[in-house]
Every structure is written in C-alpha cells, then in structure tokens.
C-alpha positions as CSV (number, residue, x, y, z in Angstrom):
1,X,14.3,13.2,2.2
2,X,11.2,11.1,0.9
3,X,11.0,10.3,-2.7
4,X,8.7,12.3,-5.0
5,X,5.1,10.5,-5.8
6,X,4.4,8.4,-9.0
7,X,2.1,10.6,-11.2
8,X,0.1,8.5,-14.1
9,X,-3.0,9.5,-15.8
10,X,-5.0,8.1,-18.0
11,X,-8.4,9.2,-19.7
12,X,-11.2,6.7,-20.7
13,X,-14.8,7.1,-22.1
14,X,-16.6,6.6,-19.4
15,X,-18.3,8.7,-16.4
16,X,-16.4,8.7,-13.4
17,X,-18.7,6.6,-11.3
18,X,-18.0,3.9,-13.9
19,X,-14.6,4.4,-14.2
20,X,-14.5,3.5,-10.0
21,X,-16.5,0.7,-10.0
22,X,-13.9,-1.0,-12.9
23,X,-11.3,0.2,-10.8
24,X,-12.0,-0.6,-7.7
25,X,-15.3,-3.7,-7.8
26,X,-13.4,-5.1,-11.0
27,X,-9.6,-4.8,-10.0
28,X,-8.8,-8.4,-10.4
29,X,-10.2,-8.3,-13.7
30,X,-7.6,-6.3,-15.4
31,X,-4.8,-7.0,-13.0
32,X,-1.6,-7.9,-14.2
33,X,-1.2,-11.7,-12.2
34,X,2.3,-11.1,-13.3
35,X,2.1,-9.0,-10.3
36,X,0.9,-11.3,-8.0
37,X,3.4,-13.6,-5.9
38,X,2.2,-16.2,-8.0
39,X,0.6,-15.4,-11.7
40,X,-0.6,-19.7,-12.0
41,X,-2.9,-19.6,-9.2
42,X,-3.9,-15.7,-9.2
43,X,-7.9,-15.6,-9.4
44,X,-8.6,-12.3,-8.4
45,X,-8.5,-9.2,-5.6
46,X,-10.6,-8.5,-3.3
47,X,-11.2,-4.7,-1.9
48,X,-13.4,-4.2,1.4
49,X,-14.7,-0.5,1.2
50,X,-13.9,-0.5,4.8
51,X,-10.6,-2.8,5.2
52,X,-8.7,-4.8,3.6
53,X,-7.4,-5.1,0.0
54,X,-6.1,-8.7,-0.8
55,X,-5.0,-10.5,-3.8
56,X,-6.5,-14.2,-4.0
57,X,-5.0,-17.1,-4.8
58,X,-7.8,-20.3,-5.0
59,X,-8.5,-19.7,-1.3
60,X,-5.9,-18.1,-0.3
61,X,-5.6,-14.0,0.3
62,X,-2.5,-12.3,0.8
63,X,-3.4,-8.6,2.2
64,X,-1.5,-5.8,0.6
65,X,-3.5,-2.8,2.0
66,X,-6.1,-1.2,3.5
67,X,-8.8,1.3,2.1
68,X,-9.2,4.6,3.8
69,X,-10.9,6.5,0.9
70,X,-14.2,4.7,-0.4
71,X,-16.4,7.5,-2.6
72,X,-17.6,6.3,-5.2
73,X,-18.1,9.5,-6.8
74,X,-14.8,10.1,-7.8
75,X,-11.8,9.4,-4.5
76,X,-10.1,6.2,-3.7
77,X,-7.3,5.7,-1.6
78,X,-5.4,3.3,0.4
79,X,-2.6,2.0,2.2
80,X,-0.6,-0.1,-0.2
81,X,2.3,-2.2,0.6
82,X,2.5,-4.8,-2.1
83,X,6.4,-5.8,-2.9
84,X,7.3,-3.9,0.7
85,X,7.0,-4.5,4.4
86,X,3.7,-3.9,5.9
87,X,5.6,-1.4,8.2
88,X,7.0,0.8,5.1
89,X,3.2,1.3,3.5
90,X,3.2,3.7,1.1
91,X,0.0,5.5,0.1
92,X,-2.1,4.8,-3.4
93,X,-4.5,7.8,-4.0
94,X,-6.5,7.6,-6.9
95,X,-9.0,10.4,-8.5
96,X,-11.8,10.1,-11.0
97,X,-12.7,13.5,-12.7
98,X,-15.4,13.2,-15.2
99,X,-14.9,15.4,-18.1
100,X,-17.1,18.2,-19.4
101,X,-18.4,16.7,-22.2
102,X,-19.4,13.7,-19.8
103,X,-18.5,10.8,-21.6
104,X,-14.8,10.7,-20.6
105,X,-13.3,10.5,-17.3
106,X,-9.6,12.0,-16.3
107,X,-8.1,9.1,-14.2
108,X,-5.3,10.7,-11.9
109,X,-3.4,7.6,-9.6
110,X,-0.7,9.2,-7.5
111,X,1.8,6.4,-5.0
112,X,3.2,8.1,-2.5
113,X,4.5,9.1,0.7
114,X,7.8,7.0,1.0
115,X,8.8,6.2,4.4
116,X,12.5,8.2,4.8
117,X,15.5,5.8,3.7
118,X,12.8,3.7,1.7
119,X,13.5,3.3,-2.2
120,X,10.9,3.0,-4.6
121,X,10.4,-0.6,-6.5
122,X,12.6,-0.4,-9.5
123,X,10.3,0.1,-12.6
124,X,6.8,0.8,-10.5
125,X,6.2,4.0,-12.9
126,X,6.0,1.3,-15.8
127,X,4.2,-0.8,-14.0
128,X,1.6,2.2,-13.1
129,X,1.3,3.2,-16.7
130,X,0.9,-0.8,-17.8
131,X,-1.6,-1.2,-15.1
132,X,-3.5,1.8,-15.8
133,X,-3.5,0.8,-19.8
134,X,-4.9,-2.7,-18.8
135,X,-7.4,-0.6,-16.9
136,X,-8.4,1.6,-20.0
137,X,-8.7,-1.2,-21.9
138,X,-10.9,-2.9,-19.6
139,X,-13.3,-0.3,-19.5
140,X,-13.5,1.1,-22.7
C-alpha cells in the first residue's frame, strides 16, 4: 500500500502566470538552504523546462529531479527525489488556479506517488507548508 499524497495550498495575490514564474524561474530565491545538503554554500536552484532540476552550490549542482510538466499557464510537475534514492522518485505536481476576481491565485502542491515499502521524510508536510509560506512571502 503506497502512502497518501502531501496536500498544501496556499493563496497569494497574484495571477497565476506570476505565481509560476516565482515558483518555478525564482525557486532558489525563496528556498529554504536549510534544505540543501549544505545551507553555507547554497546559491541557488536551477530548473530546465525540459530536464533537470538541481540545487547549486558555487559551481556545483546536485540534481534532485526532472521536469515533466512545463505550462506556464498554470501546471508544473516533476520527478523529485531530494532526501531519497534516485530510484524511489516520488512525484511533485504543482497547480496555479487564478482566482475570479484575478488578483489572487490558488496554489495547490501535491507530493506523491510513494514507491510501495517507501516511507515518507519525517516532517515533509511542515516542510511543504514552510516552503510554500517562504513562497507567498516572496511573491506577495
């Protein structure tokens, strides 16, 4: 039995096409480097809308997934296996649904699909909803 997906959302005034750019283009900007393998020399993540996501250190990158969802629009996903083995990938799908009054945009992240026998990092649903408030932050 796989474990259930991480569910965080998070609204923030602006459109949605905003709201992917500072998610996405501007990651490394409101990134925890607490969450890097090693906060000192942390300088930023890159993400290839068709390959790789990598966290940089100087001139060092350490790749911890792989995009498969570029639409700026409102979809992003990818293969994410920071903290686990490359072989036990999980999934990070994240949506961007503008709201009707247009100045606010619904940001829905769900990780997911567990390989069978894996166990979720302890405390990733805090780290989610801290992540997600550095995001909001960011781009409010």
């Amino acid at each position: 039995m796989s474990l259930p997906p991480i569910v965080v959302e998070v609204v923030v005034p602006v459109t949605a096409t905003e709201a992917f750019v500072g998610f996405t283009a501007q990651m490394g900007e409101w990134w925890d480097p607490q969450l890097s393998t090693d906060p000192s020399t942390f300088t930023s993540i890159e993400i290839d809308p068709q390959g790789d996501v990598a966290l940089c250190h100087g001139d060092e990158r350490q790749v911890w997934g792989r995009v498969t969802t570029w639409d700026p629009s409102g979809h992003y996903v990818q293969e994410f296996w920071l903290g686990l083995p490359e072989d036990e990938r999980t999934v990070l799908d994240v949506r961007f649904v503008e709201q009707e009054n247009g100045t606010s945009t619904l940001v829905h992240l769900e990780h997911r699909d567990w390989p069978e026998g894996a166990e979720a990092p302890s405390g990733l649903r805090a780290q989610w909803e801290d992540l997600l408030a550095r995001f909001a932050a960011f781009v409010s």
